[in-house]
TIRO-347061 format. One record per residue: x, y, z of N, C-alpha, C in turn; residue in three letters. Coordinates in steps of 0.001 Angstrom, whole numbers, padded with zeros to 6 digits, always signed. Each point is the difference from the previous one (the first is absolute). Layout:
REM residues N
XYZXYZXYZALA;...
This chain:
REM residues 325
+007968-058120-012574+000657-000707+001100-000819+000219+001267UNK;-000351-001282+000795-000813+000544+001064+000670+000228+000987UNK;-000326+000896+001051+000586+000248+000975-000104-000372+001064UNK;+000915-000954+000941-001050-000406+001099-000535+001258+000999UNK;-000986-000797+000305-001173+000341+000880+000409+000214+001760UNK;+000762-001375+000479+000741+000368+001039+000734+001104+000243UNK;+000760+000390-001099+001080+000835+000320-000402+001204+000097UNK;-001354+000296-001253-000444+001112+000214-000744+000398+001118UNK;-000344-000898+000634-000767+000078+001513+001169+000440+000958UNK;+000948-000016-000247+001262+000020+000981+000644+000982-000146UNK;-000032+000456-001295+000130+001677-000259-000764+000766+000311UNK;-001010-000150-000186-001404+000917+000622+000239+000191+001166UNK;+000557-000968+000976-000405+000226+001364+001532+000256+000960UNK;+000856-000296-001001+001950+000285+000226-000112+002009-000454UNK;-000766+000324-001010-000048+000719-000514-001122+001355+000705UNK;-000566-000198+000662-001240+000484+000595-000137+001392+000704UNK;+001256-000366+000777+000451+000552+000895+000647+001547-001326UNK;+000416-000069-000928+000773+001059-000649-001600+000648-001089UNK;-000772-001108-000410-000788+000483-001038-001406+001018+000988UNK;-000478-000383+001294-000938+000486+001211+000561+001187+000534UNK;+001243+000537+000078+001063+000321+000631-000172+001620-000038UNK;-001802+000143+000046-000340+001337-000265-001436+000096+001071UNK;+000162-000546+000891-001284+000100+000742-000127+000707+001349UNK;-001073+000998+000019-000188+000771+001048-000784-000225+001137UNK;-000430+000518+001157-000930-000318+000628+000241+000516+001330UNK;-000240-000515+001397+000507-000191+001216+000668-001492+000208UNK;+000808-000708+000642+000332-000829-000316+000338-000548+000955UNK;-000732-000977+000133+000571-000996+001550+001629-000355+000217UNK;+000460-000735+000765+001350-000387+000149-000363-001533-000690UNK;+001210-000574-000669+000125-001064-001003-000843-001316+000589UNK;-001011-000908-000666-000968-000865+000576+000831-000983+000736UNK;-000408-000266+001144+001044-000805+000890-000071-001789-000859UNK;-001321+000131-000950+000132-001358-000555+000939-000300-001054UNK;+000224+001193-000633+001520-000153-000756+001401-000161+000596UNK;+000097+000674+001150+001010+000011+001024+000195-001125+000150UNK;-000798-000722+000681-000172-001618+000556+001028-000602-001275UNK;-000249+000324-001032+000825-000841-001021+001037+000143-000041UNK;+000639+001517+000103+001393+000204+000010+001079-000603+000703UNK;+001087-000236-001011+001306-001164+001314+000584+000769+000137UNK;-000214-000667+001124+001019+000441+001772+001409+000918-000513UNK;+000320-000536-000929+001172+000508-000029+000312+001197-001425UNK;-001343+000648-000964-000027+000572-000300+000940+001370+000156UNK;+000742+000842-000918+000808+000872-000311-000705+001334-000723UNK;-000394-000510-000729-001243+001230-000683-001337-000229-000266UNK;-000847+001095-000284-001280-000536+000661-000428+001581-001132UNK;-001077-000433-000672-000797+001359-000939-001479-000557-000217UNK;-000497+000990+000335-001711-000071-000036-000995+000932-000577UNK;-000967-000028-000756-001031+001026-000783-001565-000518+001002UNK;+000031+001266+000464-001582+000180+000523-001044+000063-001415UNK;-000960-000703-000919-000678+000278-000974-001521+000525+000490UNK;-000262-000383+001347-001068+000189+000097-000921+000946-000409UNK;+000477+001434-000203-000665+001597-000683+000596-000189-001461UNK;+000022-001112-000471+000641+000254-001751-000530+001137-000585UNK;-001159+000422+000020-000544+000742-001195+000046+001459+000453UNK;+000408+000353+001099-000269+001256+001132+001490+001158-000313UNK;+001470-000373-000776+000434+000557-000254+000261+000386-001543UNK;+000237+001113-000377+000159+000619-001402+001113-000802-000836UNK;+000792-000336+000594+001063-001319-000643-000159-001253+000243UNK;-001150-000418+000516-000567-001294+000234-000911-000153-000898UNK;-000756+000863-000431-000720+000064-001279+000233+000014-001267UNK;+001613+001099+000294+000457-000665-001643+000784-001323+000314UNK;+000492-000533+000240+000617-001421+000250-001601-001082-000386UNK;-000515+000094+000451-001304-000656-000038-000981+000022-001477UNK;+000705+000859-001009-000342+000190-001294+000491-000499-000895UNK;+001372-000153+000452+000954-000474-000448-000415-001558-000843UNK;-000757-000711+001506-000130-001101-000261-001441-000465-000223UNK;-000852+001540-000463-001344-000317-000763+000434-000555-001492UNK;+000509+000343-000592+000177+000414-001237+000904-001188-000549UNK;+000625-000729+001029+000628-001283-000351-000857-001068-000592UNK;+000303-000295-001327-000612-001578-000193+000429-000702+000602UNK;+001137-000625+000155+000781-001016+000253-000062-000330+001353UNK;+000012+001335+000918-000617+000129+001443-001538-000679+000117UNK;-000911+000577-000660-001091-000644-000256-000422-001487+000137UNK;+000626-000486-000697+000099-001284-000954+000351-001162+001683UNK;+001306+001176+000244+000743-001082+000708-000618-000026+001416UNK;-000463+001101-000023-001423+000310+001748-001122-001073-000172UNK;-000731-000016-001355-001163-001127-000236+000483-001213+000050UNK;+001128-000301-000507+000224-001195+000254+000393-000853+001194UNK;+000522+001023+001124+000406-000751+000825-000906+000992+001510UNK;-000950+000412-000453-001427+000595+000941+001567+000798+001077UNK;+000267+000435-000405+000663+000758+001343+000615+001144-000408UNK;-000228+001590+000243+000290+001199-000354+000472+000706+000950UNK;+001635+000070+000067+000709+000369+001012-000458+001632+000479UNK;-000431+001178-001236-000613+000824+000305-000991+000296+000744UNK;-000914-000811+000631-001495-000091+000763+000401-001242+000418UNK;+000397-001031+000275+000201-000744+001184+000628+000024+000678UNK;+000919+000681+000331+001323+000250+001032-000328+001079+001232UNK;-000296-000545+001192+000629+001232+000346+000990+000345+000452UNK;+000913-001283+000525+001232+000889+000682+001358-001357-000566UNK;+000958+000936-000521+001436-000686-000280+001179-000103+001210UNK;+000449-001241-000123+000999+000171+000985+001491-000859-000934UNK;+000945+000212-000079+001119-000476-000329+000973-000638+001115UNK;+001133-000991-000201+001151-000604+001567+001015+000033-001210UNK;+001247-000104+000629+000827-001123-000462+001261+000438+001231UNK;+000077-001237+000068+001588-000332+001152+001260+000659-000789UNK;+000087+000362-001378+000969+000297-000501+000990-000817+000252UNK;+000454-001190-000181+000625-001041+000336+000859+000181-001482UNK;+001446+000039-000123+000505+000561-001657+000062-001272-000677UNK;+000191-001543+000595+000023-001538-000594-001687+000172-000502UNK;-000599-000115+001396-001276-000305-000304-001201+000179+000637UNK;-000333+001523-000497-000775+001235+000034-001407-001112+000517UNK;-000427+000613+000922-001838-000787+000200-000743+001327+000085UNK;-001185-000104-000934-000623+001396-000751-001855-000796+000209UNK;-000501+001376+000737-001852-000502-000362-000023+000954-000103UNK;-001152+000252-000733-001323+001012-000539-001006-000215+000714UNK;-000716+000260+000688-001268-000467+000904-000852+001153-000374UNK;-001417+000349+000155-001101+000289-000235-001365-000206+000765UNK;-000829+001420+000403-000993-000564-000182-001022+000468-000563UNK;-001279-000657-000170-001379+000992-000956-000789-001205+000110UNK;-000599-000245-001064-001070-000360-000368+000493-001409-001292UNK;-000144-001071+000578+000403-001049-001006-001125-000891-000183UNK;-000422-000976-001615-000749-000865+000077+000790-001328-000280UNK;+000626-000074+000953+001348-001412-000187-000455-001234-000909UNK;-001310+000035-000082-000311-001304-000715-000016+000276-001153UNK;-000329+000901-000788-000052+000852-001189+001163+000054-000318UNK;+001248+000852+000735+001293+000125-000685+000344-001214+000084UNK;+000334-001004+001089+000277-001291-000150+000058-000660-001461UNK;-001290-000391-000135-000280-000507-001374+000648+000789-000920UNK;-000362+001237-000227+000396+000643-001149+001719-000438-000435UNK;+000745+000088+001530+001448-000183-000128+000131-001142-000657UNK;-000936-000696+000175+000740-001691-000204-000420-000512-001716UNK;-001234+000533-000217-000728+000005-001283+000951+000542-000841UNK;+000018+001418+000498+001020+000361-001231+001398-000073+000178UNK;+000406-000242+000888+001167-000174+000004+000993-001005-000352UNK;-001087-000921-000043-000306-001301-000573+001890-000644+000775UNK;+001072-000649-001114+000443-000350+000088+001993+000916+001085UNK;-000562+001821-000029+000394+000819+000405+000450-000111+001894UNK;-001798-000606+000493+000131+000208+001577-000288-001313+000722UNK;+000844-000738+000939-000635-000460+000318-000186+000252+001771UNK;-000803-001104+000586-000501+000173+000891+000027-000960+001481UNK;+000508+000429+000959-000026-000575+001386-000381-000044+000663UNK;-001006-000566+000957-000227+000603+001149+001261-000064+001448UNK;-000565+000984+000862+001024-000303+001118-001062+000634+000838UNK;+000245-000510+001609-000251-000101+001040-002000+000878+000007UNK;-000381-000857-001275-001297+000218-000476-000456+001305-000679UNK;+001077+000409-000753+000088+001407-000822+000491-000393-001800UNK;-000231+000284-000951-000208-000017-001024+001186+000974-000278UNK;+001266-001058-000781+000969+000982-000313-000152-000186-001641UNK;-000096+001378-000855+000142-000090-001286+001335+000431-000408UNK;+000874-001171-000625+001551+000297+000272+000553-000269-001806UNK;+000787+001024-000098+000560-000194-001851+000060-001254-000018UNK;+000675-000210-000973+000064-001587-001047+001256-000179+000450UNK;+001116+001179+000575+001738-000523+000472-000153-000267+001555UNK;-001265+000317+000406-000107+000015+001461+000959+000324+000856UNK;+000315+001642-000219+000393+000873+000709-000627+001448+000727UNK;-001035+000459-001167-001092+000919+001225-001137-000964-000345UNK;-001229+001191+001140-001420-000882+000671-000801+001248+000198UNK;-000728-000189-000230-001579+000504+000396-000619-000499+001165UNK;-000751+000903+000834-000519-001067+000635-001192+000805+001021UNK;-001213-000063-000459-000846+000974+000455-000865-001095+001376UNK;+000461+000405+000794+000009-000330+001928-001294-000223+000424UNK;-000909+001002-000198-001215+000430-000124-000672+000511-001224UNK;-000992+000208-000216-000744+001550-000773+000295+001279+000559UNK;+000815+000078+000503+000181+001274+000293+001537+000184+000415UNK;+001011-000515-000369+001219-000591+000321+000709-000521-000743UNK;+001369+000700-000819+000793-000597-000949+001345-000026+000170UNK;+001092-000971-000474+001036+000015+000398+000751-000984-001434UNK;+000804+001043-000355+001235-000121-001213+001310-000164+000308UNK;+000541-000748-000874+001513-000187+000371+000941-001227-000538UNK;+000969-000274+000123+000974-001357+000220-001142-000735+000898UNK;-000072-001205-000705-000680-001525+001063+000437+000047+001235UNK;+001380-000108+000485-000226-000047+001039+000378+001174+001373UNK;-000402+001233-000610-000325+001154+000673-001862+000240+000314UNK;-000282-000704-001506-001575+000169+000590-000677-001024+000918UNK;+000935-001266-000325-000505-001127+000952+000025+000516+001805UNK;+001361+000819+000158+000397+000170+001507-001032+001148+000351UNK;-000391+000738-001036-001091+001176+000359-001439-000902+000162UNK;-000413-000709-000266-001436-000662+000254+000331-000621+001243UNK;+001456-000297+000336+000135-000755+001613-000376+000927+000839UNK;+000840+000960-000298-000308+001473+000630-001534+000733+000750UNK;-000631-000043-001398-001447-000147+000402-000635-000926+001390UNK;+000828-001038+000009-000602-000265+001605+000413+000011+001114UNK;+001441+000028-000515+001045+000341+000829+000973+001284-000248UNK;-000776+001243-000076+001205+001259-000100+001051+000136+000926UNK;+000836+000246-000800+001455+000499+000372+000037+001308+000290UNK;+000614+000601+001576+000396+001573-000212+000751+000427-000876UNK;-000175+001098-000221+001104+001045-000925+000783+000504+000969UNK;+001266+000553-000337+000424+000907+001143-000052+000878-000201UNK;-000548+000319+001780-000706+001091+000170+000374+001748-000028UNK;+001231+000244-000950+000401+000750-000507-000477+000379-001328UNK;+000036-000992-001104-000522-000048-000922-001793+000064-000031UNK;-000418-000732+001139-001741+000277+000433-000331+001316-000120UNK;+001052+000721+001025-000817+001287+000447-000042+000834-001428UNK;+001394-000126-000975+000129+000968-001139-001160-000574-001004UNK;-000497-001134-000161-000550-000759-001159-001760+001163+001071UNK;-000308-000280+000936-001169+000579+000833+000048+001187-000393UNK;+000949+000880-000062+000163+001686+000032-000633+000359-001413UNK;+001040-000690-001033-000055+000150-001399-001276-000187-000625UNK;-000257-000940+000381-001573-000655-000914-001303+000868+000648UNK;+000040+000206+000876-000487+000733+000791-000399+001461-000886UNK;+001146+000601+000587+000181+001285-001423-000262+000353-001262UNK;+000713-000974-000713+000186-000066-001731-000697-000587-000528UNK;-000320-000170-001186-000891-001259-000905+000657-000735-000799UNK;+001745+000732+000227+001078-001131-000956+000958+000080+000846UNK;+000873-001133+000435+000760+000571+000966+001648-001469-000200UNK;+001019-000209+000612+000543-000453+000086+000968-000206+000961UNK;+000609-001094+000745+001312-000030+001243+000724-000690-000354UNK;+001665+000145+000289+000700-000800-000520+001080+000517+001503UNK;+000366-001560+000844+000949+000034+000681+001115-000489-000144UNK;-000083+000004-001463+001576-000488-000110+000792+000925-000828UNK;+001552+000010+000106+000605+001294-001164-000292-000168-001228UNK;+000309+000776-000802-000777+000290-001509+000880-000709-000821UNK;+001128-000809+000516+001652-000645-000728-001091-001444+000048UNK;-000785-000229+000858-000138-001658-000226-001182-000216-000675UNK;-000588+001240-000513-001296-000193-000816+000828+000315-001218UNK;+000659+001285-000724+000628-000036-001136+000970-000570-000536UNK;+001133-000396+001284+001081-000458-000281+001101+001274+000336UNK;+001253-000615+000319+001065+000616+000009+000313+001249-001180UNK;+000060-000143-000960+000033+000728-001297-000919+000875-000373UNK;-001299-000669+000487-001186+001131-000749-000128+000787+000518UNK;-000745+001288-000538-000246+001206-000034-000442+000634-001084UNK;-000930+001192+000339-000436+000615-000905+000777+001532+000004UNK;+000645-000211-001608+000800+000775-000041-000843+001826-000071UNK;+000299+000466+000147-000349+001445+000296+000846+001240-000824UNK;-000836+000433-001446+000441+000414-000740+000967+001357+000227UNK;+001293+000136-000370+000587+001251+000250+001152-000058+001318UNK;-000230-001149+000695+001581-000578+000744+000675+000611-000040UNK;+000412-000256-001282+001280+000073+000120+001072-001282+000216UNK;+001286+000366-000013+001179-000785+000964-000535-000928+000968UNK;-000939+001154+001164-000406-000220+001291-001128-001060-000146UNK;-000312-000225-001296-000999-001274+000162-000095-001314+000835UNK;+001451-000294+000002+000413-001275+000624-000352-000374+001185UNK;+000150+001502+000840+000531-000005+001568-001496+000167+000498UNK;-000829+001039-001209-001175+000443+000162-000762-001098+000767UNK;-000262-000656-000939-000862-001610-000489+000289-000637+001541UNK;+001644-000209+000234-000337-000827+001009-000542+000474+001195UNK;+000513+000713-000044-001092+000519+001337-001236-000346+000184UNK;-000907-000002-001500-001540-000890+000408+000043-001024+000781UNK;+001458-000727-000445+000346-001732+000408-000205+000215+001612UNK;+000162+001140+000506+000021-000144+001310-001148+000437+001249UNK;-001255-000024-001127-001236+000062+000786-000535-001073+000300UNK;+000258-000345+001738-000805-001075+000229-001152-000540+000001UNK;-000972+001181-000090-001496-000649-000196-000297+001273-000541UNK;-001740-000121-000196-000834+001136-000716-001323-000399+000160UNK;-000811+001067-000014-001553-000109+000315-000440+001426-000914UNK;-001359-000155-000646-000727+000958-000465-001310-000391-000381UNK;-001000+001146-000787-001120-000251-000350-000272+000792-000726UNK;-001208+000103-000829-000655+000898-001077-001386+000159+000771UNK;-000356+001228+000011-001030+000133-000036-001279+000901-000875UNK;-000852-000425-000518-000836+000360-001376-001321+000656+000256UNK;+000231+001492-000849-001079+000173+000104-000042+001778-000565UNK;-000190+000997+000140+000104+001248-000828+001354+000126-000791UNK;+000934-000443+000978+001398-000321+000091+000939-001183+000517UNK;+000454-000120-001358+000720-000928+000539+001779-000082+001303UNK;-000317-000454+001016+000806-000137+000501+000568-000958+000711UNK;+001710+000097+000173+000643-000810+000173+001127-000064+001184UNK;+000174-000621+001148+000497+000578+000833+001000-001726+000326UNK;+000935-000084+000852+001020-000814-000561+001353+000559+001091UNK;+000436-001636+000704+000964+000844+000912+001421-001728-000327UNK;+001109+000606+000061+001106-000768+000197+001321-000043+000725UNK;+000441-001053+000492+000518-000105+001324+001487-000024-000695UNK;+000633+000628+000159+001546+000291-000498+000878-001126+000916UNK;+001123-000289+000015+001030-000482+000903+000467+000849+001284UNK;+000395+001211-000551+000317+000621+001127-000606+001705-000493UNK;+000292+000823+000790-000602+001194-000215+001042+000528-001351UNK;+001142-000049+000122+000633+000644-001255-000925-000531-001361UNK;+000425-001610+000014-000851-000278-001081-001581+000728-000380UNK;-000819-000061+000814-001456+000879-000207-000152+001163-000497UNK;+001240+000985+000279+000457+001006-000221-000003-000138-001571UNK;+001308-000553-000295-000141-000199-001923-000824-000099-000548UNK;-000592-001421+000704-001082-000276-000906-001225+000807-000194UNK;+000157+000902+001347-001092+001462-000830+000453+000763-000878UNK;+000846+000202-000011+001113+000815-000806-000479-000176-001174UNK;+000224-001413-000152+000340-000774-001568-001899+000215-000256UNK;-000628-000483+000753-001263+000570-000377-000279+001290-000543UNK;+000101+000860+000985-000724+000969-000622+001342+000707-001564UNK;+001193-000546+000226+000717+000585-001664-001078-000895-000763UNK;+000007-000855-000226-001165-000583-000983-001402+000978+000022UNK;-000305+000213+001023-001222+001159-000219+000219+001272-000627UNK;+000993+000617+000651+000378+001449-001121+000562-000799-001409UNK;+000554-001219-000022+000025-000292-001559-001106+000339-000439UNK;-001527-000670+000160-000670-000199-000408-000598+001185-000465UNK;-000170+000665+001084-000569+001580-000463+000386+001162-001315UNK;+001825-001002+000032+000647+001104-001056-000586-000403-001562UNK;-000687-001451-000196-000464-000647-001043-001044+001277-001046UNK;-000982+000798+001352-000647+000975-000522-000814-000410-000493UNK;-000507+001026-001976-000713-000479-000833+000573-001408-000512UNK;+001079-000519-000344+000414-001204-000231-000915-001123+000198UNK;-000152+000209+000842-000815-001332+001426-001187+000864+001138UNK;-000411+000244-000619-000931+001074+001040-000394-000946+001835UNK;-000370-001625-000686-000389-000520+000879+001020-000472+001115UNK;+000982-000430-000708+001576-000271+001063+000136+001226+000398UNK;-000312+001395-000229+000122+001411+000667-000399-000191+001110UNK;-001285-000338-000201-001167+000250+001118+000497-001104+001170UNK;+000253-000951-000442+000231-001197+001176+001549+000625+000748UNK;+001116+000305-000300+000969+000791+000364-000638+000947+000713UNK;-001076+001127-000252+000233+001368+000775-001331-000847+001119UNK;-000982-001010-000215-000905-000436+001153+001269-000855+001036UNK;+000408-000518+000212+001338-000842+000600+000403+000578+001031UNK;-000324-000581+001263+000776+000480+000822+000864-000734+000869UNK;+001106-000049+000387+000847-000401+000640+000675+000186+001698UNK;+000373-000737+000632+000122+000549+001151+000891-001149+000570UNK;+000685+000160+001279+000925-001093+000948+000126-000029+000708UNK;+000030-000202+000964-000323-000115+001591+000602-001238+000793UNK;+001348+000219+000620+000254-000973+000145+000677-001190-000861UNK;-000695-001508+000166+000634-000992-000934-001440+000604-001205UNK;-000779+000353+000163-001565-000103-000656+000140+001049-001310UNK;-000073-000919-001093-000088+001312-001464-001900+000250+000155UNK;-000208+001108+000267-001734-000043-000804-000289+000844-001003UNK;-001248-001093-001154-000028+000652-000973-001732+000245-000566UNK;-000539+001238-000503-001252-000047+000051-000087+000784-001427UNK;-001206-000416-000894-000319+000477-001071-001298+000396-000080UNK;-000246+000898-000792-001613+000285-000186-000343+000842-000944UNK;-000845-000866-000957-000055+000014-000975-001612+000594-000514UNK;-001336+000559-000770-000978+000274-000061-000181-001439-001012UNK;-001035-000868+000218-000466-001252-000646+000229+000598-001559UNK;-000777+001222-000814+000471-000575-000986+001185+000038-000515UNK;+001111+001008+000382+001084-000014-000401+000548-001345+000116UNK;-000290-001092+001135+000535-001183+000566-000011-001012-001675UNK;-001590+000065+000120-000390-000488-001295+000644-000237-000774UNK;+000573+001563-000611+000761-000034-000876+000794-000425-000120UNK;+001299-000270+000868+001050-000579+000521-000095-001628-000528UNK;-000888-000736+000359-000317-001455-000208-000977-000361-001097UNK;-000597+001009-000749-000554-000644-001253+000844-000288-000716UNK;-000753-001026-001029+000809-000670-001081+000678+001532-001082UNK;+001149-000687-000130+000463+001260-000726-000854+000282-001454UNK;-000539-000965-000452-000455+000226-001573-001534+000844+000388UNK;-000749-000238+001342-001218+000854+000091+001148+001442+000269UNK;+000520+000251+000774+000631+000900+000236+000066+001064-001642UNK;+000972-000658-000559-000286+000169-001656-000967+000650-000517UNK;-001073-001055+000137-001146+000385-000078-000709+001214-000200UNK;+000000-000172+001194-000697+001089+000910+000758+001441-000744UNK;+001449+000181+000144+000551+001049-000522-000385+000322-001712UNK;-000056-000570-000886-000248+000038-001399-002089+000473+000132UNK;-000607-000404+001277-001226+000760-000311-000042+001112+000078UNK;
């Protein structure tokens, strides 16, 4: 069964941001040419600095990962574009709108647009087709609902059609962000090499109901949970490199609430620790965990040594592996 070609271009680059999501370096604040794309009215906002890919100890194994892939291979030659070495910097939007979410992936690195072009359309044959708009080359599925659409050679932008259409307007005409969300998106990227903002409560991204339940509740699960419901925003980042670390702050409703919700944090951390030999690695993430509240503000910071991190996120069957040698 073939697979289209579009879509996989749209995963690669929807996807980028989580598979890069190990890169070290010094790191400028986020390229103002991705910015330019972002709408105005954006809610969350996550970005990967790639530029030092090869410079951290978990950037290297991530990066092996996808030596050893055929199928990765296959699907890099065919469509000349290798998200590993052409990228350097990820940026993610979406308005979080709950009818109807408007979502880009933007990018930039190193593109040969005429090369992937073709490739998309060749093989994608009856899979992608193709538009132009306001003299840009949109490569859009066969239901014509997402788009591709590489701006420049050095400039990419993914998404719903017409989120990427309003981002190429953008390009000549940028829209401010507000300048609340500016200064945190400036701070973060700045800092981290993975990072994320979200100004809206955590109820209109999961929903009323969801939650991640937190083993050992109890009764108190119920009351627990909602309390997440009542963090209005959140900001954090990873940063890579001997150690992995993770630092991460959230805005409660009122100060009581912040209060719990450290609470409820760190009982999940001494859970974790009591796991022991059981779970050696859920040990370790429990006793690294730290918790704190201040105010409406929960903060939370982890730190981890790269390879233990490793361990944490390899495939469980190398994991396996590895143990039976």
């Amino acid at each position: 069964m073939r697979t289209s070609v579009l879509n996989d271009m749209k995963a690669r680059i929807l996807t980028t941001t989580t598979l890069v999501a190990v890169f070290t370096g010094t790191l400028p604040a986020a390229d103002q040419k991705l910015l330019n794309l972002v709408m105005p009215d954006a809610k969350v906002v996550a970005g990967v600095n790639v530029l030092s890919a090869k410079n951290s100890p978990f950037g290297q194994y991530v990066l092996s990962q996808f030596a050893g892939n055929a199928n990765f291979a296959l699907a890099t030659t065919q469509l000349g574009f290798d998200p590993t070495k052409d990228v350097i910097e990820v940026l993610t939007a979406t308005n979080a709108v709950k009818d109807s979410p408007a979502g880009l992936a933007m990018a930039t690195g190193t593109f040969n647009v005429s090369a992937i072009t073709t490739a998309a359309v060749m093989q994608g044959k009856d899979n992608v087709v193709t538009e132009t708009y306001q003299g840009v080359t949109l490569l859009e599925d066969d239901k014509q609902v997402g788009a591709v659409a590489f701006l420049t050679s050095t400039l990419v932008v993914a998404g719903d059609i017409a989120s990427v259409k309003a981002a190429i307007d953008r390009q000549a005409a940028p829209q401010a962000l507000p300048s609340s969300l500016l200064q945190q998106i400036n701070h973060l990227s700045a800092a981290e090499d993975a990072w994320f903002v979200s100004i809206i409560p955590v109820s209109n991204l999961l929903g009323p109901n969801s939650g991640v339940v937190a083993p050992g509740l109890g009764a108190n699960a119920k009351t627990q949970l909602n309390i997440a419901q009542q963090i209005q925003s959140a900001n954090g980042g990873v940063k890579f490199g001997a150690n992995v670390a993770f630092t991460g702050q959230a805005q409660a409703d009122n100060a009581q609430d912040a209060t719990n919700l450290a609470g409820m944090l760190q009982l999940v951390a001494n859970m974790l620790q009591l796991e022991g030999s059981k779970n050696p690695q859920a040990a370790a993430i429990g006793k690294a965990l730290t918790v704190s509240s201040s105010g409406m503000a929960v903060n939370v910071s982890l730190t981890l040594p790269a390879d233990q991190f490793q361990k944490l996120v390899a495939p469980q069957s190398a994991v396996k592996h590895a143990v039976r040698q």
